[in-house]
N, C-alpha and C positions, 0 to 999 in steps of 0.2 A: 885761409881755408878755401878751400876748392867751391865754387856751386854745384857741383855735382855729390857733392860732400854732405853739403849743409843742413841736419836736421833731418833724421829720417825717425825719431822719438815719441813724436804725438799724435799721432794716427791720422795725421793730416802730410802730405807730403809735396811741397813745393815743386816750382818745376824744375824741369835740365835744363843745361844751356851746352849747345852745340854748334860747331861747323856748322853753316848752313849753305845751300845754293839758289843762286840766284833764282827769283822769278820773271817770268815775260810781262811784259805791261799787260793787263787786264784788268774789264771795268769790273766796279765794285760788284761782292759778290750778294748772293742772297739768300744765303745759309742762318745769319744771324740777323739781316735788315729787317724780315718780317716778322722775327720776337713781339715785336707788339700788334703788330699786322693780322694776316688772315693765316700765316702758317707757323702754325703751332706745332711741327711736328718732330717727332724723337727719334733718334737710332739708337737701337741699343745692337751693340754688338759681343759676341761671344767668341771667345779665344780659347780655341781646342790645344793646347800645347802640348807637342811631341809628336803630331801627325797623326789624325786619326785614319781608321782602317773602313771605308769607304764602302768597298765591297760586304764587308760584314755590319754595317749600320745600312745600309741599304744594296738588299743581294737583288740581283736581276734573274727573276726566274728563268728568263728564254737561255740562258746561260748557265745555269743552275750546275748541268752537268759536264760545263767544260770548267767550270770552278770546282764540280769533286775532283777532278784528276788533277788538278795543280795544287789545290791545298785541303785534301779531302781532312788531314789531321785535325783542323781546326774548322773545319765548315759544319755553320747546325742544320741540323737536317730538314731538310723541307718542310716538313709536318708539322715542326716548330717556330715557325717564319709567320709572323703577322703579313699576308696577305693582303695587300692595299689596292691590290688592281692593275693596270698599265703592266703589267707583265714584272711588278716589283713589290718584296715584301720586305719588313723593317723589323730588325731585332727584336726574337721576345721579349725583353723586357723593357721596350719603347712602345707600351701600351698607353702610357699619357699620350706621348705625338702624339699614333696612330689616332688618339682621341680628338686631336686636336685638325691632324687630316681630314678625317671626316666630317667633320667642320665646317671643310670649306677656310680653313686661315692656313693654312701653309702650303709654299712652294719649293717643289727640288729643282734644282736647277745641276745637272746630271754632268759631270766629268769636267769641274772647273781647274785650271790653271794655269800656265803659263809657258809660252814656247821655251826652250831650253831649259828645262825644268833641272833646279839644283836641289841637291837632296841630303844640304847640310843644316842641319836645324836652324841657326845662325843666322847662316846665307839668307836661305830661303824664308825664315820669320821676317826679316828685314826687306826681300821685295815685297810680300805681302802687307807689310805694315808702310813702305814706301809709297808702292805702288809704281816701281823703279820696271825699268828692262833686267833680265836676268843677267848683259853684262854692262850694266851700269852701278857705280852705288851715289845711291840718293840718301842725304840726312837730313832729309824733310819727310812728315809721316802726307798720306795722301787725303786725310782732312786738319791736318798742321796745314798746309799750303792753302787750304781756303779760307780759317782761319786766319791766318795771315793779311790774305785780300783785304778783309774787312777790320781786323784788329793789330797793322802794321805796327804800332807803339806799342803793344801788350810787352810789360804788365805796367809800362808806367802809365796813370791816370784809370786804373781800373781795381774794383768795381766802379761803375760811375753809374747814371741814373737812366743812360741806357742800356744797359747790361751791367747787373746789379748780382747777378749769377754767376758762377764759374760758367764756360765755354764748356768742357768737359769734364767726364768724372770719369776715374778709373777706381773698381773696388780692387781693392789691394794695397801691398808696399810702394810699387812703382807704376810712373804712372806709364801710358802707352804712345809707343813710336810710333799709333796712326796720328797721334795729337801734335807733333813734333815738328813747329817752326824752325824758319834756320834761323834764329835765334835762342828761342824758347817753347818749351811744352807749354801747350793749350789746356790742358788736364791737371785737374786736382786729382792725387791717391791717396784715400782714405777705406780704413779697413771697416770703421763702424759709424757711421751718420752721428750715434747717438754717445758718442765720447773723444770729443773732439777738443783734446786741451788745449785753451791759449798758448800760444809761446811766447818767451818773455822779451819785452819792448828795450829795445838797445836805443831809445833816444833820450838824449840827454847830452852826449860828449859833444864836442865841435867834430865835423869833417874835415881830413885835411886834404889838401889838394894833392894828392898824390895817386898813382895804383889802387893802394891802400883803401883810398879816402871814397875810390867810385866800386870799390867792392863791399866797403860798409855802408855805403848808399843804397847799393842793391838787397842788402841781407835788410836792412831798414822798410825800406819797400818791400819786400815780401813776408816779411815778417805781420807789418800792417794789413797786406791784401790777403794773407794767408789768414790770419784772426777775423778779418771783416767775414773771407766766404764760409769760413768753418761757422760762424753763428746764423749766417741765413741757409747753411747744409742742416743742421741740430736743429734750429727751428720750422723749417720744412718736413722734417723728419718726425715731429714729437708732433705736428700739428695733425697727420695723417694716421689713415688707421687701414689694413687692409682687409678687404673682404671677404676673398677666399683663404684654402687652409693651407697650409705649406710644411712639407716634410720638416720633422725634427732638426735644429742646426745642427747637430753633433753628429744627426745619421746624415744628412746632405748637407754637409757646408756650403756648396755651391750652390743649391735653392735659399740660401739665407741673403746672397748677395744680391739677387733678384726681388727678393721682399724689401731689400732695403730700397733699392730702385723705384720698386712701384710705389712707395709708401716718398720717397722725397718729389716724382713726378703730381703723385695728388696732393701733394701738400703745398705746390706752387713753384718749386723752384722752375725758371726757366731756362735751365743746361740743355742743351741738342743733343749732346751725344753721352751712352756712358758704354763703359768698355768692362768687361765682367770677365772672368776667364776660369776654365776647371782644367787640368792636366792631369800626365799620367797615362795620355797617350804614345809612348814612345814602346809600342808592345812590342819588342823584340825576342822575348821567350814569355810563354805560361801567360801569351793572351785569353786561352781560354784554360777552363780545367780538365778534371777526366771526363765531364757533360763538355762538349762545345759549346752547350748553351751558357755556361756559367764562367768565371772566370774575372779578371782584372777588368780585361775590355766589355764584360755583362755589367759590371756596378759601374762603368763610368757610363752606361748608355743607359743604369735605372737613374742614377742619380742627373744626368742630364733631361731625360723624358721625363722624369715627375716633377723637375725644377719647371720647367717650360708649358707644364698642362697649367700646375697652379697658378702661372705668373700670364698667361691668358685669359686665368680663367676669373684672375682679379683684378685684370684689364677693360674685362668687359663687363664685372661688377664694378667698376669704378668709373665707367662710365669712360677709361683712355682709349677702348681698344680702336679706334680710327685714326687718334695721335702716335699709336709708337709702331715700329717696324721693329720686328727683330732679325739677325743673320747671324749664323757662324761662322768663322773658316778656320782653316786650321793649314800648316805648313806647306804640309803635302799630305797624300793618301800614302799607301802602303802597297807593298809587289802584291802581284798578282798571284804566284807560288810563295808557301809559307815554308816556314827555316824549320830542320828536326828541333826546333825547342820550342816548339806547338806556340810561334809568333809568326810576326811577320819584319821586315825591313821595308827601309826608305822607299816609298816610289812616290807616283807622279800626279796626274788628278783625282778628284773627288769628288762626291758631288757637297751642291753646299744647299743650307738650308735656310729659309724663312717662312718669318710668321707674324702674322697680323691679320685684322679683319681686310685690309687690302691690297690683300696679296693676291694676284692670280694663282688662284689654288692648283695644285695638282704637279704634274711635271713636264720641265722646258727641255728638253731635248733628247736625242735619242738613249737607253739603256748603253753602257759599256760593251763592247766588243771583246771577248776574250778569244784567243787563238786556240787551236784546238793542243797546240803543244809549246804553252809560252817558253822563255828561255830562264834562269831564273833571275837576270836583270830585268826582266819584264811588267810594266807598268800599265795602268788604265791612263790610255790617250787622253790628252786633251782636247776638248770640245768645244768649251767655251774658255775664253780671256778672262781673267778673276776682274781685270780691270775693267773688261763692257758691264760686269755687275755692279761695281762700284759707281761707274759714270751712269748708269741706270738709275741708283739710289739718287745720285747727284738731282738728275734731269726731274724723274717723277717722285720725289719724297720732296728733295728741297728746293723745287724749284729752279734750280741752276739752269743757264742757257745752254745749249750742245758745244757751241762754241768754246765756251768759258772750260767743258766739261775733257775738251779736248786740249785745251790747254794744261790744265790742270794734272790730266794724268796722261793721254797718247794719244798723238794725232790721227790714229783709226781707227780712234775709240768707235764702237757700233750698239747700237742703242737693241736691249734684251727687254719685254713688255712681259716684267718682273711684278708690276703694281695695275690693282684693276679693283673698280670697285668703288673708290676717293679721288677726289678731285685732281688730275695729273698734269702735266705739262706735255708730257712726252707722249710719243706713239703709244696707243694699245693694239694695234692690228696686230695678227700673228703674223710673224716671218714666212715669207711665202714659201712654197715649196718651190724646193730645189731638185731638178732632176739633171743632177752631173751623172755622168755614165764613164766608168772606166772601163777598158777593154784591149787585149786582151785582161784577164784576171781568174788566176792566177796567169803572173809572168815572166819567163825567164830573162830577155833581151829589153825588151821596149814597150812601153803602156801607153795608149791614147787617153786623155782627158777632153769629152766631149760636154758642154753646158750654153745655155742660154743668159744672154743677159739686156739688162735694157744699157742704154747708154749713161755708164754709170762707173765708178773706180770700183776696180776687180782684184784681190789678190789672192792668189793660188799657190800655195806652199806643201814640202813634202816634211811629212815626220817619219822617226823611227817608232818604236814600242816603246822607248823612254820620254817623249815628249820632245824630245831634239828636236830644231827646226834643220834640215837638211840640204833644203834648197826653196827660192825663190823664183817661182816659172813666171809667174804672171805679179807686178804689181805697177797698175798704173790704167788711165781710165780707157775703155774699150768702146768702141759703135756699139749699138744695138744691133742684135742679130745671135746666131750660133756662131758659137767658138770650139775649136778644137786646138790640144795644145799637146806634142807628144814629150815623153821624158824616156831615156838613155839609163836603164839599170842594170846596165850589167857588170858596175863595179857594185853593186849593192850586196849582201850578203843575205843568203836565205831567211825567211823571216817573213813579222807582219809589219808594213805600215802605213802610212793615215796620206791621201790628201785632202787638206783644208780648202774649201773655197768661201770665200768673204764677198758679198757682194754690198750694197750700201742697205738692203733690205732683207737681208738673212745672210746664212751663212749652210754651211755641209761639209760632214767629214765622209770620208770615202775609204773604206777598208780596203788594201790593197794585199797580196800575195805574194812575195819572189820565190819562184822554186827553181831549184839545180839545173 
């Protein structure tokens, strides 16, 4: 029998076993060393599946009306937009967030994703769960690999008496490819904490030295480590009680996953990461109803917003809310123009969200840019790297070195001051301003790119409206001083697009124009 096969019956689910890819030598990590130490702290991460729709979970007012002209079918109307400030309002019926906004515990972090953005559900779940380039593939998940650092043997000799916990929890069937060793998942997938059957003990016969013999050795071994962590998941679970109230399971199954979470975190267990997921984002027709307000994508954004007020709000009556972070992401956002089947299709960034008491609240980066006549390939640019939020979580939640951070997932990895408030590692300054000037703009032949930098690695890339990276002007490190850099578009095609400039302390994108 296959290990990928093996038992998916008791609501406890073992791990995969996979191809994996080599790692670089790097010192040990410090994601799981300080389990008994000074950092105690949690990721819990949220898995939007199907690609959520970006622009209508958070619309940018100063754009309000170049968003009626492209998908006027499906857009709620002003009046009915929660209102948050910064020139941006949040779906009616994400009056828990907003609760939670106001607050002061969450942060947007506005148009994340990735150069050459691919917009196969597939593809694209797997660099985000990788943490791969868009043409690389990776079968390592992107905290599978620092797991790894510190747990190279897993699973033989584990539980052991220093990590006595699963590494991760995934609520559901299967567990998650951000957990995914090139060996083995780091993650246990269980559906209910609190029914968690043994599975039955195959020791007894001889091994024989055979194929055979080291695949009944492994179902042995898991078999044992999977019964050990199921009885301290069930006993962590029964031992806790949550505080606040939390929507009915049956009307939000997805707020029930979260309850289970907060209730096995105070009951002791010490897992880092756990991976939760609601779907049903793939709104390609009948996003909304005959109200825009209401529809398919209205009840995944009530049942997301009141899973997330309550599971704050028994965070901070439980006295976690300084240990856990929470983040979404999800594949991709959705075009910018919606389809006649009152949806939308595949596009390109989104913003992504977190929450915790120390979070830098509010929002990192500039509002989306919409064209005043997108095309209907046309997506919301990327802004930010999914991967600088990742290496972010790395640096200020676990501690991890920048170096390590850059290994781990991309050599220009650039550090986003995501966490403020709790003891960090990483920079909290804000990213200085940037005053790149392009000119002419709009252009028909040739654009000037004029900026400042200090003596520092610079790199300066062109996109289209799809997130395409298009060209490579600048990368590599510059004097101090002004730079001017010009670009050649006159094989370019009418249209809007982006240049990116990256400096080692901020970053800036630059709307750009080609006209006839």
């Amino acid at each position: 029998m296959k290990r990928r096969k093996f038992i998916q019956s008791t609501g406890l689910s073992i791990p995969l076993i996979v191809n994996g890819m080599n790692l670089r030598a790097m010192p040990k990590s410090s994601i799981f060393s300080a389990i008994s130490g000074d950092n105690d702290k949690v990721l819990i991460l949220i898995q939007l599946n199907g690609g959520n729709d970006g622009l209508a979970t958070i619309t940018p007012l100063d754009q309000y009306d170049k968003l009626a002209n492209a998908r006027g079918n499906i857009l709620i109307p002003q009046s009915s937009l929660l209102d948050v400030g910064f020139n941006n309002a949040f779906h009616p019926n994400m009056t828990g967030i907003k609760s939670v906004f106001d607050d002061g515990r969450m942060a947007v972090v506005q148009s994340v994703g990735y150069p050459n953005q691919n917009r196969s559900h597939f593809r694209s779940t797997d660099i985000w769960t990788s943490g791969s380039p868009a043409n690389e593939t990776w079968t390592t998940g992107w905290l599978g690999r620092n797991f790894e650092v510190d747990a190279p043997d897993y699973p033989e000799g584990y539980p052991s008496a220093e990590y006595p916990d699963p590494f991760a929890i995934t609520m559901g069937s299967l567990v998650s490819e951000t957990c995914q060793g090139s060996a083995v998942n780091y993650s246990l997938a269980i559906n209910d904490p609190f029914n968690l059957n043994p599975l039955l003990d195959l020791e007894g016969s001889t091994v024989p030295n055979t194929p055979y013999g080291d695949e009944l050795t492994f179902l042995r071994q898991t078999i044992e480590q999977t019964n050990a962590y199921g009885e301290v998941i069930t006993n962590a679970a029964e031992s806790a009680n949550n505080l606040a109230d939390y929507p009915a399971a049956d009307a939000n199954p997805f707020a029930n996953q979260l309850k289970n979470v907060a209730r096995m975190i105070t009951g002791g267990l010490q897992t880092k990461v756990y991976v939760v997921s609601l779907g049903g984002f793939d709104t390609h027709a009948n996003q909304v109803g005959d109200n825009p307000a209401l529809g398919n994508h209205a009840t995944l954004m009530l049942w997301l917003s009141d899973a997330i007020k309550s599971f704050q709000e028994d965070l901070v009556l439980l006295g976690l809310d300084q240990r856990v972070l929470t983040m979404t992401f999800s594949e991709f956002g959705r075009r910018i123009r919606s389809n006649d089947s009152f949806g939308t299709d595949h596009g390109d960034a989104a913003p992504l969200m977190l929450f915790g008491s120390c979070v830098a609240p509010g929002f990192i980066g500039d509002n989306p840019e919409i064209p005043d006549n997108p095309e209907v390939g046309d997506a919301v640019a990327m802004q930010y790297d999914f991967r600088n939020v990742y290496g972010s979580v790395f640096m200020d939640w676990f501690d991890i070195a920048e170096d390590d951070v850059k290994n781990l997932l991309f050599p220009e990895f650039s550090h986003i001051p995501i966490i403020e408030g709790c003891e960090t590692t990483g920079t909290d300054e804000l990213a200085p301003v940037l005053e790149a000037v392009a000119y002419p703009n709009p252009f028909s032949k040739q654009v000037n790119i004029r900026f400042n930098s200090g003596q520092e690695h610079v790199k300066l890339s062109l996109f289209n409206g799809m997130s395409q990276q298009l060209k490579v002007l600048v990368n590599k490190k510059l004097n101090a001083g002004e730079h001017q850099f010009s670009f050649d578009g006159t094989q370019l095609p009418t249209g809007t697009y982006y240049f990116h400039l990256q400096l080692e302390g901020g970053r800036q994108k630059t709307k750009l124009v080609v006209k006839q």
